[in-house]
N, C-alpha and C positions, 0 to 999 in steps of 0.2 A: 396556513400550514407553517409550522416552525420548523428551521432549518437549525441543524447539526453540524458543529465544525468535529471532524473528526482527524486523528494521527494514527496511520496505518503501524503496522507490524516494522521495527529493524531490520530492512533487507541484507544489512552490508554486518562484518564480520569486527564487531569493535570491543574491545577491551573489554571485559567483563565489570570493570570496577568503575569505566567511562560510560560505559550503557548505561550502572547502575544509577550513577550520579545525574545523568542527563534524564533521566524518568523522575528523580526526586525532583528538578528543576523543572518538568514539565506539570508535574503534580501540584507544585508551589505558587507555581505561575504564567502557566499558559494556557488560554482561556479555551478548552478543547474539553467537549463530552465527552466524549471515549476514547480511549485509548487503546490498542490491538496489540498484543504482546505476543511472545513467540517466537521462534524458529521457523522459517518460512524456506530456506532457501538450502542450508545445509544440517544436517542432523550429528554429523559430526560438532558444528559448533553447540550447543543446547546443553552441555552439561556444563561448560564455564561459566553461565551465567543463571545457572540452576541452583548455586547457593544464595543467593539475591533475589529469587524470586518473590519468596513469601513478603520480605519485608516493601517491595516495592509494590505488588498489590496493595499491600494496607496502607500505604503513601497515597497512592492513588485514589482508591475507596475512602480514606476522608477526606481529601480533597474534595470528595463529591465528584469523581470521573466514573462512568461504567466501565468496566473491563471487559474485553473480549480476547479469547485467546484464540490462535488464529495457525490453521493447521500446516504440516509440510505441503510444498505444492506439489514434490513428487517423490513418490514412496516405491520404491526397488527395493529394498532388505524388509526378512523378517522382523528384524529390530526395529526397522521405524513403524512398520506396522502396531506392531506391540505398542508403540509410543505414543501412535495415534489413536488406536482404541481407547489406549488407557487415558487421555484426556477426555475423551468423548464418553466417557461413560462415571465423569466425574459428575456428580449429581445441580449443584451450585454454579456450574461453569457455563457460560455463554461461549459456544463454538462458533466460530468460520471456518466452514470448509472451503480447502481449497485447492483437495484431489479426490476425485470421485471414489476412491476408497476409506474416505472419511466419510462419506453420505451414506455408507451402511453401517456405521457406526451410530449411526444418527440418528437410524431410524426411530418413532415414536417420540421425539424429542426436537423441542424446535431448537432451530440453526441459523446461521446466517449463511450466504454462498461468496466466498471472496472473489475476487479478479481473476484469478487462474484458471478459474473452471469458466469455459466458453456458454453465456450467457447473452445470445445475439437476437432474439425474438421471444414471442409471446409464449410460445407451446413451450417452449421451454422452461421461460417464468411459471406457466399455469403446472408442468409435471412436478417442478422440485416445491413449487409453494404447497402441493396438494401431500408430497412427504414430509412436508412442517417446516419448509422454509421460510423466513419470515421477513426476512433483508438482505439484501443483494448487494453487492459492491459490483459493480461491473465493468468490465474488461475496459481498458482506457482506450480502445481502438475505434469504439464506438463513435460514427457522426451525430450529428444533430437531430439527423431526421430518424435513428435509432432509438435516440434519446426520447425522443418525443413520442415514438408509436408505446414504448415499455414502458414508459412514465404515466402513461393513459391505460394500460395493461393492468400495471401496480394498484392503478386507484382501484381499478374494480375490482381488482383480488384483494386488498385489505394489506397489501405487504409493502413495505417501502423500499426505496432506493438512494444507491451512493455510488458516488463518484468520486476519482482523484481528480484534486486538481493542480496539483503543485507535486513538483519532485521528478526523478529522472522514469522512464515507463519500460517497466520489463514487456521484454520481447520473446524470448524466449527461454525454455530450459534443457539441457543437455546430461546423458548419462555422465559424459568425462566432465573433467575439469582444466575452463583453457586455463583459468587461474594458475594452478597446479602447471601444467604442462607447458606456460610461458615462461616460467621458471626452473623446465630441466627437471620436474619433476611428475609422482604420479598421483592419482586420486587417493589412495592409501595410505603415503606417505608425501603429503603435501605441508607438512609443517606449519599449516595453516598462515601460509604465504599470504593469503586474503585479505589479514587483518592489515597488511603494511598500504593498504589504499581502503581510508574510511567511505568514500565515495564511489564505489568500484575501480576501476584501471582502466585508463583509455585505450582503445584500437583506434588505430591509425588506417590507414588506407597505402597502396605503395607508394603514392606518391607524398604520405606524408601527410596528409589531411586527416583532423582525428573522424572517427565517423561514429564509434558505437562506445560502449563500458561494458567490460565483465566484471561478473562480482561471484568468483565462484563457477558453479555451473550455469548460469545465471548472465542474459546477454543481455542491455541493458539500451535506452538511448544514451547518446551522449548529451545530448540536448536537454535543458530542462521542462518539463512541459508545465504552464503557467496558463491557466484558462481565466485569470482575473478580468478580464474582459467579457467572458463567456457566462461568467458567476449568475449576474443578475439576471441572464436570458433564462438560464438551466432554475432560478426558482420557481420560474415558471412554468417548469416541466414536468412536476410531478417526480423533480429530485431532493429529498429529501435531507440524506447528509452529504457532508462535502470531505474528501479526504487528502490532507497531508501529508506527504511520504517524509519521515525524516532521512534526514543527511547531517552534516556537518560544521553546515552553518547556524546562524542562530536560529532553532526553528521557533523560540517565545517569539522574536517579533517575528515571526512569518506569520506563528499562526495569530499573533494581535492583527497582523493585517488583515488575514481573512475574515476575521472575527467582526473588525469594525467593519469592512464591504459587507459581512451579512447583515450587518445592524443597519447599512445604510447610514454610518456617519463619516464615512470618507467615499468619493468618490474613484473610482478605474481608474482615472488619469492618477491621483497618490498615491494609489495603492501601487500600482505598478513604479513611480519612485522611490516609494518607501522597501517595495522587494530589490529592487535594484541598488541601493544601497545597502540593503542587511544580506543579500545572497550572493550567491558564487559567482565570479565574472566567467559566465559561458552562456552562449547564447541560450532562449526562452525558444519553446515550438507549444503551437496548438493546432498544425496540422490536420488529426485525423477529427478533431470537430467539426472542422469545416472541409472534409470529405477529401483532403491531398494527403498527399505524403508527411507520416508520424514528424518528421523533421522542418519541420515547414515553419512560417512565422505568418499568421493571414491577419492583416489589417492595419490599424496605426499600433507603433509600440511604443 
């Protein structure tokens, strides 16, 4: 079975001209199959970065990357309704959904199902594969022994699977925005206050302890989750691609790291050096792998 290094969708709210650039440098040179483009998180931001679009698929596409466009996770206005149709009924376009009001857009057309959409057992792989779903990203929440029953599921339906394994793990999504609201302001008129923390914004705890990241409407861990350790167990599981969340660190050597753990010419112990030197100094969790708490760090680090 051949595994896929995969870089999810732009969670976080950045520059339109810094996005643009950090896609031509992933295109150029970072050893990733696919790539998930999109607005994920706010619909508001998707027209800054909407005159860029065209030429950064075609940066992409010869590079020899797949593209995937990858849909809101939560859809309240007509408008984004609208928005999401209209991608979904783009004829050429590989979708992920990843609000169940994009699966009706879907219909008769295969799809991928992102993380957002609660993907926790078999009947449920078997209902969306049988409306033409075809690959699955799944929810990061998932333990091992998740992993392992879907991944045995997958093989017999014909569909594949992906996992994140690097980058911060959304938690949850809200109508308001604390973004907005942490700064005295409202969801309407948020100045897209978002863009001043590429990473999300830390929450703190009263006593001072950071605990969580918003990014928008968008509640985030604070922790990175890093499953380098877990990599080699999960290609044993009938998981197929592996996904990188960007941020704002260097993500070419993140994803050169993953890249050579899948080729098997570095082992765990460097790879986890080699990320510890190119990534953000905050602590690593793989947690909900190993069936604790999302925040958690289990084993040797």
């Amino acid at each position: 079975m051949s595994h896929e290094l995969t870089l999810g969708p732009v969670l976080f709210h950045w520059p339109a001209e810094l996005k643009r650039d950090f896609y031509f440098r992933i295109a150029d040179e970072a050893p990733v199959d696919t790539v998930y483009l999109g607005e994920v998180i706010c619909s508001k931001r998707e027209p800054f970065f909407k005159p860029y679009i065209d030429e950064v698929i075609e940066r992409l596409q010869q590079a020899g990357k797949r593209v995937v466009f990858s849909t809101l996770a939560e859809i309240m206005l007509v408008r984004e309704r609208r928005l999401t149709e209209e991608l979904c009924a783009q004829a050429d376009t590989i979708v992920e959904a990843n609000d169940s009001a994009a699966l009706n857009f879907l219909r008769g057309k295969a799809h991928r199902i992102g993380p957002f959409l609660n993907v926790y057992n078999e009947k449920t792989l078997e209902l969306l594969a049988a409306r033409g779903a075809t690959h699955f990203t799944l929810p990061p929440e998932l333990p091992y022994e998740s992993l392992l029953v879907l991944g045995a599921g997958a093989s017999r339906l014909g569909i594949s699977l992906e996992v994140q394994v690097y980058g911060r793990i959304g938690l949850a999504l809200s109508a308001r925005c604390y973004h907005a609201r942490a700064h005295d302001r409202v969801k309407d008129n948020c100045g897209f206050i978002c863009e001043q923390d590429p990473d999300g914004m830390e929450l703190k705890t009263m006593n001072g302890s950071p605990f969580l990241a918003i990014n928008g409407v968008q509640t985030m861990s604070w922790n990175y989750l890093n499953l380098v350790r877990e990599l080699p167990e999960m290609q044993g599981l009938g998981i197929g691609a592996f996904r990188i969340s960007p941020h704002s660190n260097d993500m070419v050597a993140t994803a050169r790291v993953f890249r050579a753990l899948l080729n098997q010419d570095i082992s765990t112990d460097e790879a986890m050096t080699r990320l510890e030197e190119d990534g953000p100094s905050l602590p690593y969790a793989n947690g909900f792998y190993h069936g604790s708490e999302g925040y958690r760090w289990q084993g040797q680090y």
